[in-house]
C-alpha positions in Angstrom: -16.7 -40.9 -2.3 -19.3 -40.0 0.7 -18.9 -37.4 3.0 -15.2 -35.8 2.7 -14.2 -34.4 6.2 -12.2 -31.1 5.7 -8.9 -32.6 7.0 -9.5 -35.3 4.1 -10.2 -32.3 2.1 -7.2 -30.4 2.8 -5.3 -33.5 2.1 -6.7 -34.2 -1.4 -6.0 -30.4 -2.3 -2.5 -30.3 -1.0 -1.3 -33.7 -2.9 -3.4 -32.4 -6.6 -2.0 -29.9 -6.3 0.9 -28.4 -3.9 0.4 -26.8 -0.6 0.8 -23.0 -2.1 -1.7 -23.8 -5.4 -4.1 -25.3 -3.6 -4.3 -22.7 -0.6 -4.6 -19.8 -3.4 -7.1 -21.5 -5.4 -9.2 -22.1 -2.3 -8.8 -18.5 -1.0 -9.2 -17.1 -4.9 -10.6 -18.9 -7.6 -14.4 -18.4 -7.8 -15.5 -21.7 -8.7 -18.6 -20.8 -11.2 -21.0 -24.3 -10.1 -20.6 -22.2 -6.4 -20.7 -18.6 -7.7 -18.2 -18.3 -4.9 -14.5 -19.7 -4.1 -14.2 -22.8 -2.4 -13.3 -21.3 0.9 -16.4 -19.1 0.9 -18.9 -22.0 -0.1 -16.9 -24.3 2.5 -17.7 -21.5 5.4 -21.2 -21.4 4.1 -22.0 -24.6 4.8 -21.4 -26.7 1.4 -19.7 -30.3 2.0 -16.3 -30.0 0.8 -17.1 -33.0 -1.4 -19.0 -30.7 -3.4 -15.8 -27.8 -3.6 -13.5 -30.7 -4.4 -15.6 -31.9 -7.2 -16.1 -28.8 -8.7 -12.3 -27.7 -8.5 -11.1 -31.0 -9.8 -13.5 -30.1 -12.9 -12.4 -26.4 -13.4 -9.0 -27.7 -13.4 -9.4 -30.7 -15.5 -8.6 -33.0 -12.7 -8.8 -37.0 -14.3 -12.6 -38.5 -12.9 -10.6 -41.2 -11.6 -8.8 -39.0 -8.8 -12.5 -37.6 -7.7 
């Protein structure tokens, strides 16, 4: 996957995992590749490829939905 824009991103979240679970994992699970939750690395500037990748593998997301 290139370049994920954050629509896409919101997307992929919401279908992994529900609307709720994925809104409070982005807003409070401090994702430790980041050393800061997803929403905070997203407003910094990371690609939200990167968050998404690293959320699916704290939360042991199958590679084949990457």
């Amino acid at each position: 996957m290139g370049f994920v824009r954050l629509t896409e991103f919101q997307e992929l979240m919401h279908t992994e995992f529900g609307v709720a679970r994925a809104d409070a994992m982005l807003a409070d699970h401090v994702i430790p590749a980041l050393g800061r939750t997803g929403a905070a690395a997203i407003e910094s500037g990371v690609d939200p490829r990167d968050v998404w990748r690293a959320l699916c593998a704290d939360f042991d997301v199958p590679r084949t939905r990457w």
